[in-house]
C-alpha positions as CSV (number, residue, x, y, z in Angstrom):
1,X,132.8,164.4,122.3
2,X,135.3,162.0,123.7
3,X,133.5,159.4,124.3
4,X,132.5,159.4,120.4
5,X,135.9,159.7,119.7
6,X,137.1,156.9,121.6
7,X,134.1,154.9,119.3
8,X,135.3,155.5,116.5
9,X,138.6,154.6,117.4
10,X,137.6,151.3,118.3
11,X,135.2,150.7,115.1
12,X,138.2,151.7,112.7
13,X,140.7,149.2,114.6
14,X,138.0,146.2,114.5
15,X,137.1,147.4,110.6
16,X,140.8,147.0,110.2
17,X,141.2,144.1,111.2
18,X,138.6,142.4,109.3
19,X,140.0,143.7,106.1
20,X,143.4,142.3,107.2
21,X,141.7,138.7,108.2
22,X,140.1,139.3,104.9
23,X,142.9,139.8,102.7
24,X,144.7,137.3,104.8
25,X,146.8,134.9,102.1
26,X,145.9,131.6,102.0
27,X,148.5,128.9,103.9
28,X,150.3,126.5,101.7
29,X,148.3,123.4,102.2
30,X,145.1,125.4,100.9
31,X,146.7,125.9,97.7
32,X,149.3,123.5,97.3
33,X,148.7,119.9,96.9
34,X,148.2,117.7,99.9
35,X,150.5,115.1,99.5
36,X,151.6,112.4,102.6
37,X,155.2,112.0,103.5
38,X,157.7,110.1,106.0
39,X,156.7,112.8,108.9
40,X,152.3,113.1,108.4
41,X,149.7,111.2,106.7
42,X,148.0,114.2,105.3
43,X,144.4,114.9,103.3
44,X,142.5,118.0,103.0
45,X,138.5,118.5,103.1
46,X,136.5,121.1,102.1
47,X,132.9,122.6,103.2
48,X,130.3,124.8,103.8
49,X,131.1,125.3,107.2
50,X,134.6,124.7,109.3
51,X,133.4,121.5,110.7
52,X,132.0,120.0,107.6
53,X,135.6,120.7,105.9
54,X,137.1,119.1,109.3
55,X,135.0,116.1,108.3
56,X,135.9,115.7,104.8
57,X,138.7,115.8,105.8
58,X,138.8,112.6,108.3
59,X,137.3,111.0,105.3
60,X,139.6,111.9,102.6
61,X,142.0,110.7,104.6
62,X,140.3,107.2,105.5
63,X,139.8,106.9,102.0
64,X,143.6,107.4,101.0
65,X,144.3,104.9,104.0
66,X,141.9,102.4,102.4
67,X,143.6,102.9,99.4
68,X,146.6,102.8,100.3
69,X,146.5,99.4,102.0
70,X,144.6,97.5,99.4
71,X,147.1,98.5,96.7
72,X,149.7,96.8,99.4
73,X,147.6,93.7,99.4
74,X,146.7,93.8,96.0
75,X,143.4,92.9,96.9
76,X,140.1,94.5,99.1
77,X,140.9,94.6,102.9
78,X,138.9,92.1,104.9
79,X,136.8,93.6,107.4
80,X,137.5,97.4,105.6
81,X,134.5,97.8,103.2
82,X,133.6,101.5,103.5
83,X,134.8,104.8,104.3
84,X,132.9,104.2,107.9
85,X,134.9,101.2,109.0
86,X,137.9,102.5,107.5
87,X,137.3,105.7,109.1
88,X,137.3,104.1,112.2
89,X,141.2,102.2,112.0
90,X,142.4,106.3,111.2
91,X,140.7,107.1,114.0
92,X,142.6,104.5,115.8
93,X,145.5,107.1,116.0
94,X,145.7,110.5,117.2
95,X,144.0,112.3,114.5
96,X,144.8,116.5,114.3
97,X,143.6,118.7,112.0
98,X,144.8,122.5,111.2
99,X,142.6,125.8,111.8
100,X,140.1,125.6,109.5
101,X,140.6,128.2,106.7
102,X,138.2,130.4,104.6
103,X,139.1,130.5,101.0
104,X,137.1,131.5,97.8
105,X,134.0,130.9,99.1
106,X,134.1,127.5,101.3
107,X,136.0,126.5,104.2
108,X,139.3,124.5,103.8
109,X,141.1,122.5,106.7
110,X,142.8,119.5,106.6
111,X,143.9,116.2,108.9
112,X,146.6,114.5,109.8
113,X,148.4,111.9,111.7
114,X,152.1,111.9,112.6
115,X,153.5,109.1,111.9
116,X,156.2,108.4,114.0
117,X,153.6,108.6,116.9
118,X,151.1,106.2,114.8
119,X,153.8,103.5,114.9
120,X,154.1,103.7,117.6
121,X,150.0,103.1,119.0
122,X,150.2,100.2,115.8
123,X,153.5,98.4,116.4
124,X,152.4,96.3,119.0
125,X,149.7,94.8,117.2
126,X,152.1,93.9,114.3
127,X,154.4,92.1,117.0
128,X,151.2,90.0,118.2
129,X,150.0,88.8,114.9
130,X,154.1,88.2,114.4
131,X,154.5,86.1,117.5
132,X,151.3,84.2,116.3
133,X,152.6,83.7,112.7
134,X,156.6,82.5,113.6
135,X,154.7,80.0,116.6
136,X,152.9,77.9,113.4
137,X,155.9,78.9,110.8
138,X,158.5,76.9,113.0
139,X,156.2,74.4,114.3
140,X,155.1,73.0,110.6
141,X,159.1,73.3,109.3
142,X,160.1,71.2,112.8
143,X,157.1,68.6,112.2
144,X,158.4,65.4,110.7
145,X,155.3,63.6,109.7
146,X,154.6,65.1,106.1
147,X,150.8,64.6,106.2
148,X,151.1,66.6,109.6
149,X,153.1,69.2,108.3
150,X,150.7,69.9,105.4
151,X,148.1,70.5,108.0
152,X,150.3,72.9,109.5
153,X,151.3,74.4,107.0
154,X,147.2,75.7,106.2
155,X,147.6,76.9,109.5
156,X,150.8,79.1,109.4
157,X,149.8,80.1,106.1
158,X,146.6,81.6,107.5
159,X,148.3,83.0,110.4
160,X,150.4,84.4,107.6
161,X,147.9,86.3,106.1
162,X,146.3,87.9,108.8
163,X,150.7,89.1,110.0
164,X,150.7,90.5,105.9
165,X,147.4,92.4,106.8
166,X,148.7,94.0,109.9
167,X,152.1,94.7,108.0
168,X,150.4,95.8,105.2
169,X,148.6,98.8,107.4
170,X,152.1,99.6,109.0
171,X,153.6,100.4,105.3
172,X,151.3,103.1,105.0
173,X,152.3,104.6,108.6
174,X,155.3,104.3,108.3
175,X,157.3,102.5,104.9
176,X,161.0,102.7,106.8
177,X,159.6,100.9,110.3
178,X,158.1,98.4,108.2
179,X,160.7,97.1,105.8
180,X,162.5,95.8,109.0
181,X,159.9,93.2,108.6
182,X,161.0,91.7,105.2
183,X,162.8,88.8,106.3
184,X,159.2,87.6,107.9
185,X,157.0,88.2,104.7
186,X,160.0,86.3,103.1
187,X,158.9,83.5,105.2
188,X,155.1,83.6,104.7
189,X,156.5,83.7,101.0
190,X,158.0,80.2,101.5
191,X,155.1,78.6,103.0
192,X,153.9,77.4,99.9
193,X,157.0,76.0,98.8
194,X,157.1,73.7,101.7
195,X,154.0,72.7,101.6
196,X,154.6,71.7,98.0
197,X,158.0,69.2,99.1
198,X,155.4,68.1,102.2
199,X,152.7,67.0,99.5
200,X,155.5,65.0,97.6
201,X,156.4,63.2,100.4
202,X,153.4,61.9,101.6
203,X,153.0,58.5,99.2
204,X,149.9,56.2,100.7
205,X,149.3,52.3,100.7
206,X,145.3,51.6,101.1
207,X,145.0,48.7,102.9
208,X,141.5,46.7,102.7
209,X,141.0,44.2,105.2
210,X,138.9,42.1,102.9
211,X,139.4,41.6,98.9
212,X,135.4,42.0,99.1
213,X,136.0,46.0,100.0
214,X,137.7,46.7,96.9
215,X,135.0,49.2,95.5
216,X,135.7,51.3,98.5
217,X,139.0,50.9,98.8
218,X,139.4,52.0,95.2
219,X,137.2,54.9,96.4
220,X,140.0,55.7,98.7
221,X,142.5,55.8,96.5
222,X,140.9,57.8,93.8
223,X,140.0,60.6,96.6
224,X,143.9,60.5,97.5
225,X,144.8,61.0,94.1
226,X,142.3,63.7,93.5
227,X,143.9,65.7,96.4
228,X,147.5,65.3,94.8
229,X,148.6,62.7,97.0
230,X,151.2,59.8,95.3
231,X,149.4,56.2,95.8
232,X,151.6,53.1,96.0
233,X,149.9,50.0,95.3
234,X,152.6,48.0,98.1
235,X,153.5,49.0,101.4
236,X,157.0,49.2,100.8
237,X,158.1,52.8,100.4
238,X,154.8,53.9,101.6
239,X,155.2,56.7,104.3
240,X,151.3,56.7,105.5
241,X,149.2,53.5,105.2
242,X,145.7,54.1,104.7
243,X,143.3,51.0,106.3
244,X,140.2,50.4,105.0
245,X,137.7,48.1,106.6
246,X,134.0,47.1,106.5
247,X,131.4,45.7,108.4
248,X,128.1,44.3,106.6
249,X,125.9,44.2,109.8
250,X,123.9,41.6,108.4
251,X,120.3,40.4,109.5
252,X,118.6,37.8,108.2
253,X,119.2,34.6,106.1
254,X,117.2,34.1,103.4
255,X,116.4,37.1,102.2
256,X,119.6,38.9,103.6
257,X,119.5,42.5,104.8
258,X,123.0,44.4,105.3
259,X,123.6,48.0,106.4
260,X,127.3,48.5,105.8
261,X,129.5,50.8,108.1
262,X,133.1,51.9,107.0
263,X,135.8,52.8,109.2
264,X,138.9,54.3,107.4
265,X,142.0,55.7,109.3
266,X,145.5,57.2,107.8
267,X,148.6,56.4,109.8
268,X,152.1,57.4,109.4
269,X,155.3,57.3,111.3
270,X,154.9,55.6,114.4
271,X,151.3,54.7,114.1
272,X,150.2,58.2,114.2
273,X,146.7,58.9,112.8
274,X,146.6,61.7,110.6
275,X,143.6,61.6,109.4
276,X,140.0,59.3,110.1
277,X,136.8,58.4,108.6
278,X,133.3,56.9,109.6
279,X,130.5,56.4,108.2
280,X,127.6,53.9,107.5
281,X,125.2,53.4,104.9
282,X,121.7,55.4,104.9
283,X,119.3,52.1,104.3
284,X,119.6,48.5,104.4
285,X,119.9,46.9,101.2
286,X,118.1,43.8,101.0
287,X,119.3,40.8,98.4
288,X,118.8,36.7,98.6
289,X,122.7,36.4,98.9
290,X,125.2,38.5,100.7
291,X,127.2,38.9,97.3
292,X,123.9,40.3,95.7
293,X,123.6,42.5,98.5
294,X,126.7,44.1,98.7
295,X,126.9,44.6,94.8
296,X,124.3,46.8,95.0
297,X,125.3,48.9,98.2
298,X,129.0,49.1,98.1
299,X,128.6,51.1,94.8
300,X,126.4,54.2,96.0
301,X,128.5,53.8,99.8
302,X,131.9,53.9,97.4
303,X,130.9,56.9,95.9
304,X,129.9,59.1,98.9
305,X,133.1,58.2,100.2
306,X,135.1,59.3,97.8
307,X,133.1,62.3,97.8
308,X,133.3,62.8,101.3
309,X,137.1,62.3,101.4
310,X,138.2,64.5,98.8
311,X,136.1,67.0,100.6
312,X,138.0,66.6,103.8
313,X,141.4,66.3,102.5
314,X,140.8,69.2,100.4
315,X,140.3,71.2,103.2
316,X,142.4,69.8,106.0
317,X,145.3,69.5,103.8
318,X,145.3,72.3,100.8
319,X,146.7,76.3,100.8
């Protein structure tokens, strides 16, 4: 008889306790909404079981990361397409979750990063993309050739971007640690502007070496104007020179066969080439005279060069 006594006692204290686990109420961040603050980045997930709510959980909170830092950039994040890879840059920091809870019928528990801790891991990676950015920022406003410093200017602007990125993740960690970085996105703010008062300096004398080349030095200059670039028919008040010249590489008399090759280089202070061009004709172009041959190849070789310029200077020397 005591032994079953003992039994029951037991069974009524575990029945007990169930009813009180039961009846248990519900911890704020069941009910309440989730919201991030200064102290956590915070989301909650739910599930049919207490590790599928821990999961939906981590992904909430990816998502609201993903958010959070393309509404900072005002644009899609490169290289963050999907809860997955997003998922993976929360999961660069230590993420924690509460005791999964069971509330009306499905498990509840939710994650969460502390953020002066999360700083902390990130900070250093803002500092390397910094020291990166400042290197090019100062080396294009300390570069004296304007053609030059338009090139680095593409440069530091790039470097710029990839800084805004990293800063850009940091305002979600932590907003107050970040703002101490405003005088540096004021910079990448101002990359544009000197790269504008670059542009305006840079005024270009073409140079052909024969009147004959005309066609392609015209060319030239129509590919420099295209790009934004002043072009000065004298060399006074020029700051870059650009020398065109042309050789026919002719065989033959009578008919005459000529394969032209262009070589065109851009100097500026000093002799310093900023920028260079080769190239030679496809075919030969046969004609009875040399006149009659170059009329008909200098044209289509004109053309591809101007082409071919733009192209470059458009890229080499453009935000």
């Amino acid at each position: 008889m005591k032994k079953k006594s003992v039994f029951l006692t037991v069974c009524v204290v575990l029945i007990a306790s169930a009813t009180f686990a039961k009846n248990e109420p519900p911890p704020p961040w069941v009910t309440n909404p989730v919201v991030p603050n200064e102290e956590f980045l915070r989301q909650r997930g739910t599930g049919a079981t207490a590790d599928e709510a821990r999961l939906e959980a981590a992904a909430a909170l990816a998502r609201y990361f993903k958010a959070s830092v393309s509404a900072n950039l005002g644009s899609s994040v490169q290289g963050v397409s999907d809860d997955v890879s997003v998922k993976s840059e929360v999961n660069f920091f230590t993420l924690e979750y509460t005791e999964p809870f069971f509330y009306k019928k499905k498990w509840h528990c939710m994650a969460f990063i502390r953020c002066d801790d999360a700083w902390a891991q990130f900070k250093p990676y803002i500092e390397l993309e910094r020291s990166t950015f400042l290197g090019q920022y100062e080396s294009a406003k300390s570069e004296k050739d304007p053609f030059v410093r338009l090139s680095k200017c593409s440069t530091a602007q790039e470097a710029g971007k990839t800084f805004l990125e990293r800063l850009d993740y940091g305002r979600v960690i932590s907003p107050k640690n970040e703002a101490k970085y405003s005088g540096d996105r004021e910079k990448v703010a101002s990359i544009p502007v000197l790269f504008e008062a670059s542009k305006k300096e840079c005024v270009v004398f073409v140079s052909s070496d024969n009147e004959r080349n005309g066609a392609i030095a015209q060319a030239v200059s129509s590919a420099l104007s295209l790009c934004g670039f002043a072009v000065t028919k004298t060399a006074a008040g020029a700051s870059h020179t650009a020398s065109v010249e042309v050789e026919d590489n002719a065989i033959g008399n009578d008919p005459i066969a000529i394969k032209p090759s262009v070589n065109i280089k851009i100097t500026g202070m000093g002799g310093r080439a900023v920028y260079s061009y080769e190239t030679t004709a496809g075919e030969r172009t046969v004609s009875y005279t040399l006149d009659g041959a170059r009329k008909k190849a200098y044209p289509k070789l004109a053309q591809e060069i101007k082409d071919t310029i733009q192209k470059d200077l458009d890229y080499a020397f453009k935000l």
